[in-house]
C-alpha positions, 0 to 999 in steps of 0.5 A: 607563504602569502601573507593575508591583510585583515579585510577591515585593515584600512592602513599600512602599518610602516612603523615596522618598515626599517631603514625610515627612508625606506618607510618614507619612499614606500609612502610617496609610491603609495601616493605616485600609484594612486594619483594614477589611479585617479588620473586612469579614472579621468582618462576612462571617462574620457575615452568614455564620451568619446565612445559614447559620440562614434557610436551615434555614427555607427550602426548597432551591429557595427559599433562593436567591430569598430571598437575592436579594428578602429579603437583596440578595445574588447566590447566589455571595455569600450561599455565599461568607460561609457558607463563610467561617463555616463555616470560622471556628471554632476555631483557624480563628476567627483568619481574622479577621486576614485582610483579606476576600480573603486570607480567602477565599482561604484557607477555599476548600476546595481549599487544602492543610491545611498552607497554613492551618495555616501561615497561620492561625500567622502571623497568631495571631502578629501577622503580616499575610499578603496574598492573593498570598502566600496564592496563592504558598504553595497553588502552592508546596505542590502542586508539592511535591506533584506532586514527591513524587507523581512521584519516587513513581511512578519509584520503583514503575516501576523496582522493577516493571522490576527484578522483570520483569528477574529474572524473564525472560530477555534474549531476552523483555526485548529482545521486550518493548522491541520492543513497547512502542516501537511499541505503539499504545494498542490493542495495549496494551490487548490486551496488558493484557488477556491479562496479566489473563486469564493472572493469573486462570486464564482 
């Protein structure tokens, strides 16, 4: 049977690793296996900006096929390294501490600003971050942010009920919660409609 590493765990625990030498070598491949993968990262941005110049070469219909014949790259591979050239520049250079998975990873365009500025800091400060931990912080960051979109919400939907409730007298309050209990998608957009007509004059 496999056995499953907790998603939080950060560290190998070797202190049950028995001889030591043994514990020390599975050490020194953990650090052989991820100086590769650093150095993957250094090649793929490499491999990317070269892709990035032959294309200016080419047509749009023939880049593709030139990346298949001339370069031996799938399409999805060839827009893989350009993204992470493109992404490699300035402060965003230190991606290459990043083993190449974490690196992509972290230069998709749908990861949050914050994530990498927080990534990119560690890793200028030595630290080693894992692709997982990478997917745990964007996850992290945008239930944050579906948190603050909805207490944001809430807020606009009481300030609109408490101007409504100023506004209008009890009986029409109790006839709109009437309504809107036993409103059909239909009904309320006919009543949304009305709404705007009377807003504009109509």
């Amino acid at each position: 049977m496999a056995r499953v590493v907790p998603f939080k765990k950060r560290h190998f625990d070797y202190d049950n690793i028995v001889p030591q030498h043994e514990a020390k070598e599975l050490r020194q491949f953990a650090v052989n296996i991820q100086s590769s993968g650093r150095l993957l990262t250094r090649f793929a941005i490499k491999i990317g900006k070269n892709l990035h110049k032959a294309k200016r070469y080419l047509d749009h219909g023939d880049f593709e096929d030139w990346c298949l014949l001339e370069a031996g790259l799938q399409p999805r591979m060839a827009q893989l390294y350009m993204l992470l050239a493109k992404f490699a520049v300035g402060d965003r250079a230190a991606v290459t501490g990043l083993v190449f998975s974490a690196a992509c990873k972290l230069a998709a365009p749908s990861t949050p600003q914050q994530v990498i500025t927080a990534v990119i800091g560690r890793v200028k400060q030595g630290e080693k971050v894992t692709v997982d931990e990478i997917v745990e912080l964007i996850q992290e960051t945008k239930n944050k942010g579906i948190v603050v979109h909805v207490e944001d919400t809430a807020s606009k939907i009481r300030a609109l009920a408490d101007d409504i409730r100023t506004a209008l007298n009890p009986l029409l309050i109790e006839q709109l919660n009437q309504f809107f209990e036993s409103a059909t998608p239909a009904s309320l957009q006919i009543f949304k409609n009305v709404l705007n007509e009377k807003a504009s004059g109509s």
